[in-house]
N, CA, C and O atoms as a GROMACS GRO file, in nm:
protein
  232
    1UNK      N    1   0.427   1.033   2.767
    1UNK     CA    2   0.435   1.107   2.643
    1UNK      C    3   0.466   1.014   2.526
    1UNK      O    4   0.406   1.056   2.426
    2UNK      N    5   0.505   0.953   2.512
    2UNK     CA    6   0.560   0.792   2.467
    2UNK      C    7   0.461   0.732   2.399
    2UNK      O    8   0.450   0.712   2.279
    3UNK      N    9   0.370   0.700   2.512
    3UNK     CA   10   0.240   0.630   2.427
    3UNK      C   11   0.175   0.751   2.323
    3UNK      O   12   0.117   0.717   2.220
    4UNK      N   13   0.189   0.878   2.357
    4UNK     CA   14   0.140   0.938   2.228
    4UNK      C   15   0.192   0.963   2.107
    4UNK      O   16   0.124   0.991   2.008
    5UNK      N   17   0.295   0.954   2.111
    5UNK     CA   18   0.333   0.929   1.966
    5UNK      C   19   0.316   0.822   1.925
    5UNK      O   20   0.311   0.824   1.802
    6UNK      N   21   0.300   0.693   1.979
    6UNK     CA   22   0.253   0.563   1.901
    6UNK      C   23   0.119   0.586   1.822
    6UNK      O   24   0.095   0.572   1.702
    7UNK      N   25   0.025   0.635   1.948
    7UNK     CA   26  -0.108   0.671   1.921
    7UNK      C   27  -0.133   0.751   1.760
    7UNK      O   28  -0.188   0.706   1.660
    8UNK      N   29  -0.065   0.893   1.787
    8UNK     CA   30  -0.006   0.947   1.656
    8UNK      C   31   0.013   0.914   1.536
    8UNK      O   32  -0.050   0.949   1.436
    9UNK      N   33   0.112   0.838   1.546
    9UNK     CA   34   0.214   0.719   1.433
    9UNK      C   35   0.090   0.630   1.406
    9UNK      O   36   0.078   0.599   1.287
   10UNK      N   37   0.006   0.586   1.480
   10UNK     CA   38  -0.109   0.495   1.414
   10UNK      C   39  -0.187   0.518   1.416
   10UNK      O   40  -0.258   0.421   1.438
   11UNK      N   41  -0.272   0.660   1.398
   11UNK     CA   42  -0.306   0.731   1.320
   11UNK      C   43  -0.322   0.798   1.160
   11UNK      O   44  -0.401   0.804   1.066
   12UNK      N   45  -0.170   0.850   1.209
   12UNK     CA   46  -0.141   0.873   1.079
   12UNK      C   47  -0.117   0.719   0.928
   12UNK      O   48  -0.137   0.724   0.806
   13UNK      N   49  -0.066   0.600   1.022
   13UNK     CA   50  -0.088   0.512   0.937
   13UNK      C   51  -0.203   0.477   0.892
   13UNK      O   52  -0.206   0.415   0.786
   14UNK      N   53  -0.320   0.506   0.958
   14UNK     CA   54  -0.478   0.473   0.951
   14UNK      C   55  -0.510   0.537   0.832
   14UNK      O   56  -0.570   0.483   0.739
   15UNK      N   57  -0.471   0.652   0.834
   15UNK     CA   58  -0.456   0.751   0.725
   15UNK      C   59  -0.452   0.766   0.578
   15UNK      O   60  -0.514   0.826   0.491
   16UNK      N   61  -0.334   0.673   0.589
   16UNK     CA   62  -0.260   0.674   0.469
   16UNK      C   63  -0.328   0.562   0.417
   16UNK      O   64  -0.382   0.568   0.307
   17UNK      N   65  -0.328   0.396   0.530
   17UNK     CA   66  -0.433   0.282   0.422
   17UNK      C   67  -0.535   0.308   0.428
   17UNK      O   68  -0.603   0.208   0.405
   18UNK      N   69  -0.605   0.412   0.450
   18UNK     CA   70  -0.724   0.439   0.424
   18UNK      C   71  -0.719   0.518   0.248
   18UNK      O   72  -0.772   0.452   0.159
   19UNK      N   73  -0.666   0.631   0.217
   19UNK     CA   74  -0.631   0.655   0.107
   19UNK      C   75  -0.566   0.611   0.002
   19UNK      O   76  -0.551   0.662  -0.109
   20UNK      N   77  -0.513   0.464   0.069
   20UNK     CA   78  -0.463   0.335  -0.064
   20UNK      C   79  -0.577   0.331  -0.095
   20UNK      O   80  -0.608   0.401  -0.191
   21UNK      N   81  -0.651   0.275  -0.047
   21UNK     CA   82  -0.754   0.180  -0.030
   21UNK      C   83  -0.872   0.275  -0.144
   21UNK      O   84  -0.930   0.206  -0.228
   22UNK      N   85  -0.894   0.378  -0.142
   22UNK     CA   86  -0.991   0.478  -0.173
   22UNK      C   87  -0.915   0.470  -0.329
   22UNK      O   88  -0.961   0.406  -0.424
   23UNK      N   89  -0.804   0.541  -0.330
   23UNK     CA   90  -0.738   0.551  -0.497
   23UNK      C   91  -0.678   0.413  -0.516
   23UNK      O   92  -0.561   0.409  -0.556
   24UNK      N   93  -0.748   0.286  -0.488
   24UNK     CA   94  -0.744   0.188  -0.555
   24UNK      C   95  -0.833   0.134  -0.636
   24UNK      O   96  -0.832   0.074  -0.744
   25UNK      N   97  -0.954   0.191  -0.514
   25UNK     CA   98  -1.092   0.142  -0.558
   25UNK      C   99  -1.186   0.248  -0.670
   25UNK      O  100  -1.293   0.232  -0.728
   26UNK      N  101  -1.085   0.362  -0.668
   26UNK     CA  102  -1.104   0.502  -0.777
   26UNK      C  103  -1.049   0.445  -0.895
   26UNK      O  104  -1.107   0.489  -0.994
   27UNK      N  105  -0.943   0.348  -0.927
   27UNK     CA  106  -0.850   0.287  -1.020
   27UNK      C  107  -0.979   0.232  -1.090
   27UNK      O  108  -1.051   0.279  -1.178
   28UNK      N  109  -0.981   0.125  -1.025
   28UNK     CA  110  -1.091   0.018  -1.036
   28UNK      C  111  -1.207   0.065  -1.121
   28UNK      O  112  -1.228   0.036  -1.239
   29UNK      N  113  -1.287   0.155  -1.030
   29UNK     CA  114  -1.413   0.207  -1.104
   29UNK      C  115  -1.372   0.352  -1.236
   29UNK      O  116  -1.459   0.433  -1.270
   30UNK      N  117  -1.288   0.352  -1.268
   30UNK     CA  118  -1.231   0.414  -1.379
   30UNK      C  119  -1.234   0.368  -1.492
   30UNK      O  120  -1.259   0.422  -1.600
   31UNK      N  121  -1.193   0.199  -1.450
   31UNK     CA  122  -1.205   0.106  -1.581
   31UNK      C  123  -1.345   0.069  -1.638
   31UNK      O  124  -1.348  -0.008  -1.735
   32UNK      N  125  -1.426   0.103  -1.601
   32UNK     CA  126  -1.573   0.097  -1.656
   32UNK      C  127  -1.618   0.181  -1.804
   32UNK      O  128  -1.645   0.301  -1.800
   33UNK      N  129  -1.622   0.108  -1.924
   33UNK     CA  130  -1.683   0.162  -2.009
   33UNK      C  131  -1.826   0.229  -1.975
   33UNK      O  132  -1.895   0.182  -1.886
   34UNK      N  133  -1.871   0.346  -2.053
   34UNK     CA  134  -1.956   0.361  -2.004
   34UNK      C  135  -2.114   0.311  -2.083
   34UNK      O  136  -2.222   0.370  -2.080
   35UNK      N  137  -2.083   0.204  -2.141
   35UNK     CA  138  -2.163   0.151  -2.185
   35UNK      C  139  -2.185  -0.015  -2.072
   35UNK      O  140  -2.286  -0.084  -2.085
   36UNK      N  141  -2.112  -0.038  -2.007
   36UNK     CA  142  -2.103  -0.123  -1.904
   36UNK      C  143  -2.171  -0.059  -1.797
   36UNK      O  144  -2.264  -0.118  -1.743
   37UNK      N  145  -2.132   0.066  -1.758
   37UNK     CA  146  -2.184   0.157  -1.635
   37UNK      C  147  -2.324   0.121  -1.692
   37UNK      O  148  -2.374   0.014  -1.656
   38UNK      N  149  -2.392   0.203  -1.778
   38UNK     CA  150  -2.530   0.234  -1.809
   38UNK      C  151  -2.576   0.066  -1.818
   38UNK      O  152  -2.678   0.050  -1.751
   39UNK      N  153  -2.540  -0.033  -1.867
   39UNK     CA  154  -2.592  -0.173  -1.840
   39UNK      C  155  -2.625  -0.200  -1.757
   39UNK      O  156  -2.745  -0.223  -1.746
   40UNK      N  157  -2.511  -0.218  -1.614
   40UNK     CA  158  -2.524  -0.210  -1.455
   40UNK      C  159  -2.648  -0.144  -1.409
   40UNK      O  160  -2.721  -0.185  -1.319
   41UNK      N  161  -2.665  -0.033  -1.481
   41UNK     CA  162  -2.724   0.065  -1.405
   41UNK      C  163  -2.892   0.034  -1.422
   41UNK      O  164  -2.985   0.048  -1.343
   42UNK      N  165  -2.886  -0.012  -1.553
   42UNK     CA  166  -3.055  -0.076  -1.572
   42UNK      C  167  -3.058  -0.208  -1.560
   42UNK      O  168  -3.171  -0.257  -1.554
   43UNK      N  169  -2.964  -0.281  -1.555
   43UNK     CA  170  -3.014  -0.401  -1.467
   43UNK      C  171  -3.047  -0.364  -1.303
   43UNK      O  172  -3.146  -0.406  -1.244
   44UNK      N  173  -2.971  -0.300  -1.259
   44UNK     CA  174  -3.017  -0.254  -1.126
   44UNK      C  175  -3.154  -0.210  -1.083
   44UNK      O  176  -3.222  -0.241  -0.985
   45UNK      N  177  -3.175  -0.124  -1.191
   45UNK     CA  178  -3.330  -0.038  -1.210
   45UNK      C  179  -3.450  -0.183  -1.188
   45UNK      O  180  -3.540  -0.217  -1.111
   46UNK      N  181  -3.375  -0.237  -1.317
   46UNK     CA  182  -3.470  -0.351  -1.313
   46UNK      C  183  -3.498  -0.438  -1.222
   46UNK      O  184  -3.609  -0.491  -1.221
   47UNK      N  185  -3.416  -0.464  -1.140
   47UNK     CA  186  -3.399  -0.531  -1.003
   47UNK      C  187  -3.507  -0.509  -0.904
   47UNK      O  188  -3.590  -0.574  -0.841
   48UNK      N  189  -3.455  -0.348  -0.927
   48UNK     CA  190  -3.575  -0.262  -0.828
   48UNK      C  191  -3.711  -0.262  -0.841
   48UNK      O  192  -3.790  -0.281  -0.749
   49UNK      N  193  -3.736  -0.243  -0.939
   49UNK     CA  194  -3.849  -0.226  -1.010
   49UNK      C  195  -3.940  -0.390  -0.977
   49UNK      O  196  -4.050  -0.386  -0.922
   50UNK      N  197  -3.882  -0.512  -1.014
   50UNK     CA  198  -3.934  -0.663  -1.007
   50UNK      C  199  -3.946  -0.670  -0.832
   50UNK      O  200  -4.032  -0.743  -0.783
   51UNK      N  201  -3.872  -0.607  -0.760
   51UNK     CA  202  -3.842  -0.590  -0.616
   51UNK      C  203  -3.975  -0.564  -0.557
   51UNK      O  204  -4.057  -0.633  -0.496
   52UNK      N  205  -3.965  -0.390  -0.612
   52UNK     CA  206  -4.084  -0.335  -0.574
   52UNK      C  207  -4.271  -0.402  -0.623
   52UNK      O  208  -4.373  -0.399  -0.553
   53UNK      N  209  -4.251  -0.457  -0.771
   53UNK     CA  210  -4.389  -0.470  -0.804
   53UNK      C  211  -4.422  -0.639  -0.706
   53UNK      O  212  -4.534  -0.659  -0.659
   54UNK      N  213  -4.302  -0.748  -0.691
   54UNK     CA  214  -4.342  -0.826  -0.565
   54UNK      C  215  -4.374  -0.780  -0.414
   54UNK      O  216  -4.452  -0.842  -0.342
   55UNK      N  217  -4.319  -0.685  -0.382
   55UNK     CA  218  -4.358  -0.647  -0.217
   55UNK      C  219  -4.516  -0.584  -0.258
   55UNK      O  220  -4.593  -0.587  -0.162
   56UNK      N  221  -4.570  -0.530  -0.379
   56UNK     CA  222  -4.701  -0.445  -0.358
   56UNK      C  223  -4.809  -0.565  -0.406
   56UNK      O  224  -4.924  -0.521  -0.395
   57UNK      N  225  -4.806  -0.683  -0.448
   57UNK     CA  226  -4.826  -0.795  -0.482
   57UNK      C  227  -4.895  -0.853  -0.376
   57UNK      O  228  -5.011  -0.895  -0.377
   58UNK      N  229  -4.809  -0.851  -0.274
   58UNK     CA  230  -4.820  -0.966  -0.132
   58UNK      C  231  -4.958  -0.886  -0.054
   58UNK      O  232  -5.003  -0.931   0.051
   0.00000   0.00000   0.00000
């Protein structure tokens, strides 16, 4: 019975750094102007886009 409460107990710790970890990385992406977001977001596009017109190229 012993080993299950360890089991339990590290669990529930799994738990909890899992939800640091999440509202840290929620912190993080908070700080984004959203004129930075929308930059990111079309350089990305653009990425895709130069991505895609080389693979139909070949």
């Amino acid at each position: 019975m012993r080993v299950w409460k360890w089991v339990g107990l590290a669990g529930i710790l799994a738990g909890v750094a899992t939800g640091a970890a999440v509202a840290r990385d929620e912190r993080v992406r908070r700080h984004y102007e959203p004129s930075e977001v929308r930059d990111r977001l079309h350089a990305r596009h653009d990425e895709a886009v130069a991505r895609e017109a080389g693979e139909s190229t070949d």
